[in-house]
C-alpha positions as CSV (number, residue, x, y, z in Angstrom):
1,X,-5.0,0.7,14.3
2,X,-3.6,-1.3,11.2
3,X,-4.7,-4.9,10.9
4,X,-1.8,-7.6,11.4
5,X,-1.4,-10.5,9.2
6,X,-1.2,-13.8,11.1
7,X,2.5,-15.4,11.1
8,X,2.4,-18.1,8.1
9,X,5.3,-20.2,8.2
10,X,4.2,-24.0,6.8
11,X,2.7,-24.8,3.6
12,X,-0.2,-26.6,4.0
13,X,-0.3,-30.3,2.7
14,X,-3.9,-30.4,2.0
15,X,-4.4,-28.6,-0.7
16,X,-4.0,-30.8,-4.1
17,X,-5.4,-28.5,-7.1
18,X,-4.0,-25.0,-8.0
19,X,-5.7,-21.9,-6.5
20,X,-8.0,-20.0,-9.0
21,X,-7.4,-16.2,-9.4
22,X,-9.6,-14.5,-11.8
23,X,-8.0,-10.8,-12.3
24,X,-11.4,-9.1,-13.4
25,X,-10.3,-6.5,-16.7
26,X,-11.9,-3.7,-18.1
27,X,-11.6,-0.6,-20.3
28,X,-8.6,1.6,-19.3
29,X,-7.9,-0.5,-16.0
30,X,-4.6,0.5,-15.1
31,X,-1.4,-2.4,-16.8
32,X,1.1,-2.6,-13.7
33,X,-1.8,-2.6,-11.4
34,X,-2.9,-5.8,-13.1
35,X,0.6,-7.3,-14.0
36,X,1.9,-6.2,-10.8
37,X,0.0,-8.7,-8.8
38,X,-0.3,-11.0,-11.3
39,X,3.7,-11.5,-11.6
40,X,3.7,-12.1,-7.6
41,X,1.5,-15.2,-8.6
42,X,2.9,-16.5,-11.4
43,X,6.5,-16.6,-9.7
44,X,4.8,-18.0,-6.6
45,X,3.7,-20.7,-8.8
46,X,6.9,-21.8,-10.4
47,X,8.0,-21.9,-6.4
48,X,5.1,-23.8,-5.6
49,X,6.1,-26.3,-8.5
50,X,9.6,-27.1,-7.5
51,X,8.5,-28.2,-4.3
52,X,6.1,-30.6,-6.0
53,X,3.0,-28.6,-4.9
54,X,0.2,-26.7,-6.5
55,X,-0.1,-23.3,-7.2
56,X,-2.4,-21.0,-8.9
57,X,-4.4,-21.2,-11.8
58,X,-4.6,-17.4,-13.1
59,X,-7.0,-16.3,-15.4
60,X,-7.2,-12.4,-16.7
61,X,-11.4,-12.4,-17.2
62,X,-14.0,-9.9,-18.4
63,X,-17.5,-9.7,-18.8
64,X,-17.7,-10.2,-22.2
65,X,-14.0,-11.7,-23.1
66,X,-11.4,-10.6,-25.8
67,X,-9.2,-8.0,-26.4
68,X,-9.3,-5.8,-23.2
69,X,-7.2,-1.8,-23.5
70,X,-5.6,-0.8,-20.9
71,X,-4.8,2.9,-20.4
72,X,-1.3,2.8,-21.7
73,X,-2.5,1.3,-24.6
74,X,-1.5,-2.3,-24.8
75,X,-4.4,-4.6,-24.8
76,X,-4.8,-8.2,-22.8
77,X,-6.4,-11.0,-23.9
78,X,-9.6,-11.5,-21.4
79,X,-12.0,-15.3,-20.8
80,X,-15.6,-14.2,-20.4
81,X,-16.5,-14.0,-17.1
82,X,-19.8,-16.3,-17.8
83,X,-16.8,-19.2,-17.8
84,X,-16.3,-18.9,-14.3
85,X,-20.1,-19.4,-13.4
86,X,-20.5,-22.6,-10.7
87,X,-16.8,-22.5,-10.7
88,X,-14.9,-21.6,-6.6
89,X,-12.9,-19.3,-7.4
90,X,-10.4,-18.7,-4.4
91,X,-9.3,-14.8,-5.4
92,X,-10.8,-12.3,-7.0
93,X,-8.4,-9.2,-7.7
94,X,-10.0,-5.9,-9.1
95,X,-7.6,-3.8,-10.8
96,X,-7.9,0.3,-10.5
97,X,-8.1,2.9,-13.1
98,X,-6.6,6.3,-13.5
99,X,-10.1,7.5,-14.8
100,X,-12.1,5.4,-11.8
101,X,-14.9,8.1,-12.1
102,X,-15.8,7.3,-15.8
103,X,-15.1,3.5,-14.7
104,X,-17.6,3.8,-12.2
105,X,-20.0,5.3,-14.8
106,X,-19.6,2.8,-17.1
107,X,-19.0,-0.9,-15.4
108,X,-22.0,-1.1,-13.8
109,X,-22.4,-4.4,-14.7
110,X,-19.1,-5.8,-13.7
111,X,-19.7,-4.1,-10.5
112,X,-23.0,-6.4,-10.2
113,X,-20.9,-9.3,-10.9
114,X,-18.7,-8.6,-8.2
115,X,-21.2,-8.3,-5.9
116,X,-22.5,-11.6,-6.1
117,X,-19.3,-13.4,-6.9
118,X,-17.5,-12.0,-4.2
119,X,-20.2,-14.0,-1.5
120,X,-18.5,-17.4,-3.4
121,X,-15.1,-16.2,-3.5
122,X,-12.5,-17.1,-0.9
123,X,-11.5,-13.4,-0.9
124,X,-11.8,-10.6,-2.9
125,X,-9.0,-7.7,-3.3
126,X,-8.3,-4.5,-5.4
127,X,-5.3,-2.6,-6.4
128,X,-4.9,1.1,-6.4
129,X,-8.7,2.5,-7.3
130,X,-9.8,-0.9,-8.0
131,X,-11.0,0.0,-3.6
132,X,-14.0,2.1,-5.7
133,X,-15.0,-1.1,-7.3
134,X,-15.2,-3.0,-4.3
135,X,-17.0,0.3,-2.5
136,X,-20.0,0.4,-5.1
137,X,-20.4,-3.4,-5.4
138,X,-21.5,-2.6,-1.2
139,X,-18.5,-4.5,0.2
140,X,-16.8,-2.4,2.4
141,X,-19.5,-0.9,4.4
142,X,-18.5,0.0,7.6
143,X,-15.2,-2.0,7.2
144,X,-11.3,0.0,6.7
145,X,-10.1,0.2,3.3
146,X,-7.4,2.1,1.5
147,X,-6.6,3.1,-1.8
148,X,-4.0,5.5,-3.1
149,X,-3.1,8.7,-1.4
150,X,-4.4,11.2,-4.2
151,X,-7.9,9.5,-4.4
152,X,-8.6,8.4,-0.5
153,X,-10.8,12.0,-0.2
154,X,-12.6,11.3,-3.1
155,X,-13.6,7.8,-1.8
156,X,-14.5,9.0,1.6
157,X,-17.0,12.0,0.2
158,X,-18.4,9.1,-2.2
159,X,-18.7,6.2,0.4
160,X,-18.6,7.7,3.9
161,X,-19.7,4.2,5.7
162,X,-16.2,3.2,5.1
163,X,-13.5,3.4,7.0
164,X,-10.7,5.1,5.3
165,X,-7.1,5.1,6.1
166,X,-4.9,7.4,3.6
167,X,-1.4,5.7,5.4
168,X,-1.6,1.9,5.1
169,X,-0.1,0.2,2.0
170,X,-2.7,-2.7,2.0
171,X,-5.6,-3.7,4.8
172,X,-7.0,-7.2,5.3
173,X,-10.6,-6.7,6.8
174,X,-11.7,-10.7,6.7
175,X,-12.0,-12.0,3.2
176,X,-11.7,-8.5,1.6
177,X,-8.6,-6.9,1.1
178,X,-7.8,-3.6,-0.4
179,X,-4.2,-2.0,-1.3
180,X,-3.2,1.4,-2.1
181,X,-1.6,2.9,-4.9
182,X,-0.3,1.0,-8.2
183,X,2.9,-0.9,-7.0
184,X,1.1,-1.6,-4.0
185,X,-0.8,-4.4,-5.6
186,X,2.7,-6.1,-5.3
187,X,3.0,-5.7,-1.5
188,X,-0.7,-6.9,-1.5
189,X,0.2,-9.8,-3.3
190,X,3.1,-11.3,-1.2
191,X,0.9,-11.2,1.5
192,X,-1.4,-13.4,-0.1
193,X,1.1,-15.9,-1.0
194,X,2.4,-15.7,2.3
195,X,-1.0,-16.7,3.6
196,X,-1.7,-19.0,1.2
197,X,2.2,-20.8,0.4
198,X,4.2,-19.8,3.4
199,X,7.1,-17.6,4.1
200,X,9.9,-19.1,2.7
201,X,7.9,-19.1,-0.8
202,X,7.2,-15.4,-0.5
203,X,10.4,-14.8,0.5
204,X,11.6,-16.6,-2.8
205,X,9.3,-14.7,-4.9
206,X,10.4,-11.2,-3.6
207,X,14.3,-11.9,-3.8
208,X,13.3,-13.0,-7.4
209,X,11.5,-9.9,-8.4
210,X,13.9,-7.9,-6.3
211,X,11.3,-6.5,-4.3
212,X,11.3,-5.8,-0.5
213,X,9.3,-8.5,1.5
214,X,7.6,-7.2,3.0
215,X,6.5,-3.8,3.3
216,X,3.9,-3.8,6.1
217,X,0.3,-3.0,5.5
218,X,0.5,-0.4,8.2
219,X,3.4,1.5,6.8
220,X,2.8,5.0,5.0
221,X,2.2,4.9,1.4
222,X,4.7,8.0,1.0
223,X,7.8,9.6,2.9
224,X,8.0,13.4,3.9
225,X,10.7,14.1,1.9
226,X,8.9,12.7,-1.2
227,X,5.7,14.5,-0.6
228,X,7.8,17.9,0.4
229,X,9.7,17.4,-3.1
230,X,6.0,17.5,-4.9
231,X,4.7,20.5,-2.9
232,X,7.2,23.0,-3.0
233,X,8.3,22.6,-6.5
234,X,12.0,22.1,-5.8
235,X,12.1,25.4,-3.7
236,X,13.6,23.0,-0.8
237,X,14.6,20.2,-1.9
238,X,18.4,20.8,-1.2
239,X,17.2,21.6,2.2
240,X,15.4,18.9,3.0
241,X,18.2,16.4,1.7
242,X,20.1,18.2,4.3
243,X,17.7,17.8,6.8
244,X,17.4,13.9,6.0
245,X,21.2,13.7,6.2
246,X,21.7,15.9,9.5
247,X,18.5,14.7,11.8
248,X,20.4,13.6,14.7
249,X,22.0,17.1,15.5
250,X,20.6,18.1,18.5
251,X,20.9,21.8,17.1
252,X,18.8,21.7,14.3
253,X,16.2,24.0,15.3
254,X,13.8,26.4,12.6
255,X,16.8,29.2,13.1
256,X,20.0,26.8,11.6
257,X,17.4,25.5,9.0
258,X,16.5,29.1,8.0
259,X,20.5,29.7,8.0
260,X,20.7,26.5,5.4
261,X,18.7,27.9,3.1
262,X,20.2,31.4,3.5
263,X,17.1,33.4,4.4
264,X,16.1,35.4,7.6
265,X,14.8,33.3,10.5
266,X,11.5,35.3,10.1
267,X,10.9,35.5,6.3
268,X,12.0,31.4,6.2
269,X,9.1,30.8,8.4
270,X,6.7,32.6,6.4
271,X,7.9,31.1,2.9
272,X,8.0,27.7,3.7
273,X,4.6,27.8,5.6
274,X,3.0,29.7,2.5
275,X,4.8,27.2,0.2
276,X,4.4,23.8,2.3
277,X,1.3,24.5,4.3
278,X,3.2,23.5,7.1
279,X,5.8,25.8,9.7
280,X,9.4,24.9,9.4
281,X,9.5,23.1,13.0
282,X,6.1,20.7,12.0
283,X,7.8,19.5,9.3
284,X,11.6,19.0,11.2
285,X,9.1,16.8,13.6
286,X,7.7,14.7,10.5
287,X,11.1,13.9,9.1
288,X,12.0,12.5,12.2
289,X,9.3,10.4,12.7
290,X,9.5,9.0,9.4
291,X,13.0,8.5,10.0
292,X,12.2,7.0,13.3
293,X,9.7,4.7,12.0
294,X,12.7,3.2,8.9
295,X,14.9,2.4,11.7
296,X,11.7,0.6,13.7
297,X,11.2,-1.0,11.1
298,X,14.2,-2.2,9.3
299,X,16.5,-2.3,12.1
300,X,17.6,-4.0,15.6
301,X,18.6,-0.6,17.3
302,X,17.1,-0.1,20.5
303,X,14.5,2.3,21.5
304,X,16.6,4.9,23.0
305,X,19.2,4.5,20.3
306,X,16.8,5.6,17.3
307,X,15.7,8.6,19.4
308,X,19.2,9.5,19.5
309,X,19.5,9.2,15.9
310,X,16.7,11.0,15.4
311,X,17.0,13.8,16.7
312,X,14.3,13.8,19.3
313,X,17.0,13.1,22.0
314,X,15.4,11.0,24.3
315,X,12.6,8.0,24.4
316,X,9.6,10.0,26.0
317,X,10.3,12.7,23.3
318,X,10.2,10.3,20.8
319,X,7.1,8.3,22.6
320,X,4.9,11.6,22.8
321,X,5.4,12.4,18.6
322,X,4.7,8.8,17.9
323,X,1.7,8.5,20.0
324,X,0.3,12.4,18.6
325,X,0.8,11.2,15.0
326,X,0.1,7.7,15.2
327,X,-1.7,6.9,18.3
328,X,0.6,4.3,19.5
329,X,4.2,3.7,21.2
330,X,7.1,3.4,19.3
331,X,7.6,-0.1,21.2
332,X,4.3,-1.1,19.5
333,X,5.3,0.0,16.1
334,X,8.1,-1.9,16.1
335,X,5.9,-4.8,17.7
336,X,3.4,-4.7,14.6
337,X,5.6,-3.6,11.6
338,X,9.3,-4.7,12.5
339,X,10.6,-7.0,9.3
């Protein structure tokens, strides 16, 4: 199941010199997956600094410096990598690209540098498709990884020695770490400052960037109603707002959905199937369990009390979804991932 991060509540008092980050950049890397992560640090930093303590020393780096495009079209300034040779570097973060194919094609020898500097780093991550970097460089062999949603098939059918999870936001496997799609990078990120500064510093740094700390790196990378809202081309989406707003009636069944949206019980069925790829009922049982799994999360209701809420009217209702989907107890969920 997903990893757990160990509890880090003190900052320790050994360290004296900043932590170095070298963000590796290339041609048509993705901006917020790089600035994303990068922000986390630098306001971690000016945290770090009130406290009289050291933070982190962040460098943007390439392998032959200079101006660096990204795929929106703004260019960063990049250090050669060749500057960081003999120096520790404690983070390496590998930004992803909407065109990681091409990437793939065409950094080969970044991807070599990785691969050796990644045996000297502390720990090495990626953000969004930045997890193919990592893969070719031979880092997550037979280790779990994640990257976003739309691309986790595509990694599996091109690296099938690694593990790959298309639900979890971000994944520590030792000194490697991998995140999922784009804004992910930022939920990546607080985790590292958590491990590295303490709670109470990433708690400063996500109230500042008015960010949620912190989204669990077990927690789906997107909701039911999102993804039903992409498939069906609107054809729903009234009904599943009404769905999301009505989950605890115990009456909801496929026959008062398919009286919702104003169609015959039968023909209902067969047009959200063709259109969803899913029957009406499959996806009333998804929306709970999402819905479950916010209220694990987020809140202090008990068990029996969510299943309520949830429509799935009792505990062992709601125990037997969880442990179909998820392969573990709704007790445990809320063990693991509770804020």
């Amino acid at each position: 199941m997903n990893s757990i991060l160990p509890e880090t509540h003190h900052i320790s008092n050994l360290r004296v010199q900043p932590r170095t980050l070298v963000f590796l950049a290339y041609p048509h890397m993705g901006l917020l997956d790089l600035t994303g992560a990068q922000t986390v640090f630098w306001a971690a930093s000016k945290a770090m600094a009130v406290r009289g303590l050291p933070g982190y020393d962040i460098h943007t780096a390439s392998l032959a410096g200079g101006l660096i495009a990204t795929a929106e079209g703004l260019s960063v300034h990049t250090t050669s990598l060749a500057t960081f040779d003999g120096l520790a570097i404690d983070t390496l973060i590998v930004p992803g690209a909407p065109d990681i194919r091409q990437a793939l094609i065409d950094e080969v020898a970044l991807v070599n540098w990785l691969r050796e500097a990644s045996v000297k780093a502390g720990r090495t991550a990626s953000v969004c498709s930045g997890t193919f970097l990592l893969a070719q460089a031979g880092l997550l062999e037979g280790l779990r990884a994640t990257t976003h949603w739309a691309m986790c098939d595509l990694l599996k059918h091109g690296f099938p020695g690694i593990d790959v999870d298309l639900d979890a936001i971000f994944i520590q496997q030792g000194t490697l770490w991998t995140s999922a799609g784009v804004s992910t990078g930022i939920d990546m990120a607080l985790a590292l400052v958590e491990a590295d500064c303490g709670r109470d510093v990433a708690l400063e740094v996500a109230r500042e960037l008015v960010v949620f700390l912190k989204r669990p790196g077990g927690q789906a990378q997107f909701s039911q109603l999102l993804q039903a809202q992409t498939d069906d081309r609107g054809s729903f989406d009234a009904l599943h707002l009404w769905i999301s707003d009505n989950l605890s009636d115990p009456r909801l069944t496929v026959e008062s959905l398919a009286r919702q949206a104003q169609m015959s019980t039968r023909n209902f069925a067969r047009v959200y199937k063709n259109k969803l790829g899913r029957t009406p009922a499959k996806a009333l049982e998804l929306f709970r369990l999402e819905a479950a799994r916010r209220l694990l999360e987020d809140s202090e209701r008990n068990i029996d009390q969510i299943a309520q809420l949830c429509g799935f009217g009792d505990e062992e209702r709601m125990r037997y979804t969880f442990h179909r989907h998820l392969s573990i107890t709704p007790r445990e969920y809320r063990s693991r991932f509770s804020r």
